[in-house]
C-alpha positions as CSV (number, residue, x, y, z in Angstrom):
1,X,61.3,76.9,172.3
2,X,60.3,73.3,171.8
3,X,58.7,72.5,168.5
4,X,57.1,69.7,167.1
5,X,59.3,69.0,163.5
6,X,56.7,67.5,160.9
7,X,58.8,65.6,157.8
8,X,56.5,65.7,154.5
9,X,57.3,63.6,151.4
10,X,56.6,61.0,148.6
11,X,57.7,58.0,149.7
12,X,61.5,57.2,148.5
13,X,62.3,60.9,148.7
14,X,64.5,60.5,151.8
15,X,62.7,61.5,154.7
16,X,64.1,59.1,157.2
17,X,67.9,60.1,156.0
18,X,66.8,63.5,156.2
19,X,65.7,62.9,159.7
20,X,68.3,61.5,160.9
21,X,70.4,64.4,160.2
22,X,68.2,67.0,161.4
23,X,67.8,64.9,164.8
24,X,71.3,66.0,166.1
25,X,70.8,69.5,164.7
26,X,67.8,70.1,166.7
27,X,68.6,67.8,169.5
28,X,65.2,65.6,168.6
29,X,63.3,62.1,168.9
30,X,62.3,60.6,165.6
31,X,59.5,58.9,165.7
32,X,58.5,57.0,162.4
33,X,55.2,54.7,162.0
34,X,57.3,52.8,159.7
35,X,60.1,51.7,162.3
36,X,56.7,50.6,164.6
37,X,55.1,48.6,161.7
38,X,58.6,46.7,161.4
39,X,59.3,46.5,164.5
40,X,55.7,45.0,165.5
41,X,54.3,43.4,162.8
42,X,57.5,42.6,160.4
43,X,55.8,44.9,157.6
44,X,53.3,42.0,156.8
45,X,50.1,44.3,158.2
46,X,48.2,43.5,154.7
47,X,44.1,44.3,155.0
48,X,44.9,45.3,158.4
49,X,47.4,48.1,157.1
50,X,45.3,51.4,157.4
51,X,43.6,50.9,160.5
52,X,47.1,49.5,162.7
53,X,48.7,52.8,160.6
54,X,45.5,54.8,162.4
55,X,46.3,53.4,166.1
56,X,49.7,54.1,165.4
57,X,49.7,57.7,164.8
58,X,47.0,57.9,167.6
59,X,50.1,56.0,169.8
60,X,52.8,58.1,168.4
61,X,50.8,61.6,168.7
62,X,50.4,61.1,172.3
63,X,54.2,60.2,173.2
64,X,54.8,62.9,170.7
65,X,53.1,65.3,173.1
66,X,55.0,63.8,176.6
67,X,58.5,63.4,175.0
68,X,58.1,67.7,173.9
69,X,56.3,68.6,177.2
70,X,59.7,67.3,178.4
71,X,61.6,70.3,176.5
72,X,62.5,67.7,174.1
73,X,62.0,68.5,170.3
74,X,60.3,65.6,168.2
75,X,60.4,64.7,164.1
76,X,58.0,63.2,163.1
77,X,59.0,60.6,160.2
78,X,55.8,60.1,158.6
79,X,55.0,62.0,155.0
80,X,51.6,63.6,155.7
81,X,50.8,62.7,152.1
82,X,47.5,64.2,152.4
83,X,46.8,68.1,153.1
84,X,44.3,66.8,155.7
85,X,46.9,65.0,157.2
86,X,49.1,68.3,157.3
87,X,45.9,70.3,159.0
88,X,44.9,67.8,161.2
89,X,48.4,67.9,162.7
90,X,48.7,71.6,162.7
91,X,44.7,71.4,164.4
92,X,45.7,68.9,167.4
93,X,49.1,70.7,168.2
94,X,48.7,74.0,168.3
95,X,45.6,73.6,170.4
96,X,47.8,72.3,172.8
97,X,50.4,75.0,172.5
98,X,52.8,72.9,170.7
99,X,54.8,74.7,167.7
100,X,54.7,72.5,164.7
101,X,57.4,73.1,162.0
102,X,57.0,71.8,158.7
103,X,59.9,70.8,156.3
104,X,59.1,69.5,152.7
105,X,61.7,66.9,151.0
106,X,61.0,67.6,146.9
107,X,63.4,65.2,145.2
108,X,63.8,65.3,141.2
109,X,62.1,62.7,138.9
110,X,65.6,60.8,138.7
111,X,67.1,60.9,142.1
112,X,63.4,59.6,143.0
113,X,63.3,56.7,140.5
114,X,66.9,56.3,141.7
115,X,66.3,55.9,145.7
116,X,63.1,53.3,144.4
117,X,65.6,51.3,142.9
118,X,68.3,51.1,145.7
119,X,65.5,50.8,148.2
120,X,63.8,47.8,146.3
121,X,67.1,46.1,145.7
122,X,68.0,46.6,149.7
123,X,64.8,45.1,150.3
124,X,65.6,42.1,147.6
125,X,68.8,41.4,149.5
126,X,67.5,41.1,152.4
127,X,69.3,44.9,154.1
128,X,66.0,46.6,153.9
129,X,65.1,47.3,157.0
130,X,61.5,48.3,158.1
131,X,61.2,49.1,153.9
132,X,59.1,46.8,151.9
133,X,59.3,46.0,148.2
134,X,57.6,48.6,145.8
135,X,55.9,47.0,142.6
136,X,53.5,48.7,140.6
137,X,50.6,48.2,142.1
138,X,51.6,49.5,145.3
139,X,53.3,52.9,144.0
140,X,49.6,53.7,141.8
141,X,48.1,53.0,145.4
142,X,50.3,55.1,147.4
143,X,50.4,57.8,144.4
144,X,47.0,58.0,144.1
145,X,47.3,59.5,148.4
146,X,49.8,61.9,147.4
147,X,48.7,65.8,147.5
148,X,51.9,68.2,147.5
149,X,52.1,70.5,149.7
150,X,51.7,74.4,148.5
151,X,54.9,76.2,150.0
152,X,52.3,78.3,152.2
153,X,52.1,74.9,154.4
154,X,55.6,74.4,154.8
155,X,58.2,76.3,156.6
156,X,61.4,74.4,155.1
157,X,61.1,73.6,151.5
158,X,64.7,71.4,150.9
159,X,64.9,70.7,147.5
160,X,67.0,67.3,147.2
161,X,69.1,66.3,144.1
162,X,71.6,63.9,143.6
């Protein structure tokens, strides 16, 4: 049966190489908000972050939809920092049918401090892809979104250490 695969985690944890990998396992599409915000607007969104995020997902939900109704599985590469975020997806696709699967990355204190350091030295060097630079203030912002999910809302739980 198609399924809709729904990638939850902190930023840094590794959800895009996580998704990657699973995309030839389950014979998916990836789609990731953060490939479209580089891809469009070169990560440099600033005040207009949160509502271009917004028309995204709305953008990505609907092919999301098409590319499954096609017998294809989809990942979606997003986070779903937010247990509203989880519901809301369970909410619109199972009311069209659509099996949603959810798989939780939980990476250890180090290996997370770890992949923010490689990422933000990628990004320094100019090999960081659709990444941007993580200071300070912008990891107390994005932390302060975070809710973890309870292991009732997720169907794989893959604990990552390195």
């Amino acid at each position: 049966m198609t399924k809709l695969i729904a990638i939850c985690g902190k930023i840094c944890c590794g959800k895009s190489y996580y998704s990657k990998h699973l995309k030839e396992r389950e014979n998916a599409v990836v789609l990731s908000c953060d490939e479209l915000t580089d891809i469009l607007f070169d990560n440099n969104l600033g005040d207009k972050h949160d509502e271009m995020s917004k028309r995204i997902w709305k953008y990505l939900l609907k092919k999301a939809e098409e590319i499954i109704r096609t017998n294809t599985n989809v990942i979606l590469d997003w986070g779903f920092w937010s247990k509203n975020d989880r519901s809301y997806i369970n909410d619109y696709f199972n009311s069209k049918g659509i099996v949603v699967e959810w798989h939780y990355i939980n990476i250890d204190d180090k290996s997370w401090q770890k992949n923010i350091n490689e990422r933000n030295q990628r990004v320094l060097s100019g090999n960081g892809g659709s990444d941007y630079y993580l200071d300070e203030g912008l990891m107390k912002k994005l932390l302060s979104k975070w809710e973890e999910p309870s292991k009732e809302e997720i169907n794989v739980w893959f604990d990552l250490e390195r």
